[in-house]
Steps between C-alpha positions, in 0.01 A plus 500: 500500500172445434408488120199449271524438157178595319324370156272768394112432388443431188374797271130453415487653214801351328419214216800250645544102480438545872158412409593174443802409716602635835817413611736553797737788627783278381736800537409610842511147605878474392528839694394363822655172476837761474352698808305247735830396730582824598183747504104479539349470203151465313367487149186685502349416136270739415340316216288248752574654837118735578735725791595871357862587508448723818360144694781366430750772563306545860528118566837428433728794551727533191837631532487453097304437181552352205271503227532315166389654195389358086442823270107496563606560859691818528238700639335285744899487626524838510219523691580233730834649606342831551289346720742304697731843557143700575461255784884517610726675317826298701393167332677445207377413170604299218396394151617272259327197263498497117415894459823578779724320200313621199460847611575646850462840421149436504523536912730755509269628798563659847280175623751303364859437717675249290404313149625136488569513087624135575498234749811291610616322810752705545367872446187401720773357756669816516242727461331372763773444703593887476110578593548359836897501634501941408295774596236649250726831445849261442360229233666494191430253210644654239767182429191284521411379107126532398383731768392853509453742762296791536799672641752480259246590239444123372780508351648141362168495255724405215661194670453159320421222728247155528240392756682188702223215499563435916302210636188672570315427842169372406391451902492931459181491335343252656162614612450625096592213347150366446416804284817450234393305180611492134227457253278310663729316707460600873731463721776531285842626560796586265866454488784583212775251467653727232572900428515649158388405144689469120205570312519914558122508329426853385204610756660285801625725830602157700857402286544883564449470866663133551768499158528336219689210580351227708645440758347225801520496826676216701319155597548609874337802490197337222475171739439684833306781331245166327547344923362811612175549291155348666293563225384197236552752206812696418561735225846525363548816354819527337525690142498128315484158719667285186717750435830364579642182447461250767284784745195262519611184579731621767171634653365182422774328673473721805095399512615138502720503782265629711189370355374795472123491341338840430314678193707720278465738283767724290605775228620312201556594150431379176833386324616419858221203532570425149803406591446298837228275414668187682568731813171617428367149550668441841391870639128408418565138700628732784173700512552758254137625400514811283756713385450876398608504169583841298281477167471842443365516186341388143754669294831417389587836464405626883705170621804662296453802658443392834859311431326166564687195464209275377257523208114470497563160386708495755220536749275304351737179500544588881140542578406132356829363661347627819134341462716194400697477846148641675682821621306821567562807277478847663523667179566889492510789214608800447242717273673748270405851458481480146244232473221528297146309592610246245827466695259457793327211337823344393588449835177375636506238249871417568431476812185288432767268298772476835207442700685583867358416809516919604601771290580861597559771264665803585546809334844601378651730758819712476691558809737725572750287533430375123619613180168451379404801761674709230365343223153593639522776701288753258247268497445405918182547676620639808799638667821359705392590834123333387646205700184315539425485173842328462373147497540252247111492382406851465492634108826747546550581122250657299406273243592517146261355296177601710326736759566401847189430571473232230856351619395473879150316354696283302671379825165473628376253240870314497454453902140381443589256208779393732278430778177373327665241217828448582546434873235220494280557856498085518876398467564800691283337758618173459852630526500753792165449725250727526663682746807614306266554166319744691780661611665504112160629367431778763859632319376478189191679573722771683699557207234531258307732746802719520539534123140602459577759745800623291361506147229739643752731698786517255306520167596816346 
């Protein structure tokens, strides 16, 4: 069969961290690495490719199409599908990624054949495997885990089940490589060696999606995953890279036997790097150069209720261990909706005090899938099915303590603060290149542009 697997464009009007990284289809890759022995396939990533969806369809022929899907997504999906079955209605079409787990009643849609709610080796195997050895009128998936069809009603959305991390085949995206990049690090790729996360912080969706025990992948699969990556930078985004006991410095060991030089860059937290300052040590003399690091906040009181596992003082002995070892810090927060403007210029001047290298704050935003979506819900901005307005940086709950309008400036003169004392335009230099600054402040100046656009339409 002929497939294409599809990323869809990126919505311009979202506020997203895609403004300052740009990653790879790491899902569809491990999709066609399951697919490329036996079928025709392409990825088609609508996020750098300039052809429409109806090129493409013309040009290659698809027997099927699978589209993957965040929240912020669900309509350009929808719309995508639509398309696909307006141009052919035999193709068939398929959806899964993060929203297909977290909610795939959001494309319960005639457009819409089948709804992968989770990946595996074997229920792509025999899915696809059933798409091409049976006629259309005679296939029947219903034993097949983590799949739902159109025409059994989608029935199975209650099934529990994981995304497998398969060894993804990087060679699939090949001609978009160039464009990926992850905060001013271009090309960049990005590779787990571990699924799921202990911590279970309050706001988080990922230990939701992945679990909450840790639980890493094999040295095989991490060594010829590493083997298989061109790029000098690679982001390893697992929940917490220190997390467990001994995670590192297996990696380590794998980079060693190989000799394996490259840039890297990972998700760490707080009591994590606390607690791994000797491992810590050996990552940064194996070309560690910034971690993202979970700060969150000025108060003691918001890291209780976030469920954090560190302190403020906490942070602030990690942030001066870091400048002491010479490793980046990608700090990011999470703004409260019941922050005053004093609680606003708290956190500028705590942030003044870390004194990371970046720093992204983010409103707090209840999903669904939370019980803080519950907590909330009288007080959101916008409905369920507003999926675009589902992204992490978008003021979803009406603020406490002051108009909207005055919350959305306050971001405003956080971002600008941020940008104009804190991130330092010379060791940013020094550190990146010009290039990559340019690229890191064209974010900045994205996000700030978007937020003045938002304090003016949502004040009320």
């Amino acid at each position: 069969m002929r497939i294409l697997l599809v990323r869809p464009p990126r919505i311009k009007q979202a506020i997203t961290l895609s403004d300052m990284m740009f990653s790879e289809p790491l899902g569809l890759e491990m999709l066609y690495a399951l697919l490329i022995d036996e079928h025709d396939v392409e990825i088609f990533d609508m996020m750098c490719d300039r052809d429409t969806l109806e090129t493409k369809l013309k040009a290659f022929k698809a027997d099927m199409v699978g589209v993957t899907s965040l929240c912020i997504d669900v309509d350009e999906v929808l719309r995508l599908t639509r398309q696909v079955k307006s141009s052919n209605s035999d193709i068939v079409t398929m959806v899964g990624g993060t929203q297909a787990y977290l909610n795939p009643k959001s494309f319960l849609d005639d457009s819409v054949d089948y709804i992968f709610k989770f990946t595996t080796r074997e229920n792509a195997s025999s899915f696809f495997n059933e798409m091409t050895t049976k006629a259309h009128a005679k296939k029947d998936i219903s034993d097949i885990k983590g799949i739902l069809a159109k025409t059994s009603g989608y029935l199975g959305e209650g099934e529990i089940g994981r995304n497998e991390y398969i060894l993804p085949n990087r060679e699939s995206t090949a001609k978009y490589r160039k464009h990926y990049s992850y905060f001013g690090y271009k090309p960049a790729a990005i590779m787990q060696i571990s699924h799921g996360c202990d911590k279970m912080c309050r706001f988080c969706l990922r230990w939701r999606i992945e679990g909450h025990v840790a639980v890493e992948f094999s040295e095989e699969l991490i060594e010829a995953d590493l083997l298989s990556i061109k790029e000098s930078t690679v982001m390893l985004f697992d929940n917490d890279i220190f997390g467990a006991s001994g995670r590192v410095d297996r990696f380590i060991g794998i980079l060693d036997r190989n000799s394996i030089e490259k840039n890297f860059i990972a998700y760490a937290s707080v009591d994590s790097i606390l607690g791994s300052i000797e491992t810590l040590k050996r990552f940064k003399n194996h070309g560690l150069k910034a971690l993202i690091v979970g700060y969150e906040s000025f108060s003691e009181e918001d890291m209780c209720y976030y469920t954090k596992k560190a302190s403020i003082e906490d942070n602030i002995r990690a942030s001066i261990l870091m400048k002491e070892l010479d490793i980046d810090v990608w700090a990011s927060f999470m703004a409260h909706p019941d922050w005053t403007k004093d609680d606003f210029r708290k956190l500028r001047m705590y942030i003044k005090k870390l004194s990371p290298q970046v720093t992204s704050l983010s409103p707090l935003t209840p999903f669904p899938n939370l019980p803080l979506y519950k907590e909330y819900e009288k007080r959101l901005l916008y409905k369920l099915d507003d999926y675009e307005k589902w992204s992490f940086a978008q003021v979803m709950i009406r603020p406490g303590k002051m108009p909207l309008k005055s919350y959305y400036l306050e971001l405003l003169a956080t971002n600008l603060y941020i940008n104009l004392f804190i991130n330092k335009p010379t060791e940013m230099l020094k550190r990146y290149g010009l290039p990559s600054m340019f690229r890191l402040l064209k974010g900045s100046i994205s996000t700030v542009i978007k937020y003045l656009r938002l304090s003016k339409n949502r004040a009320k």
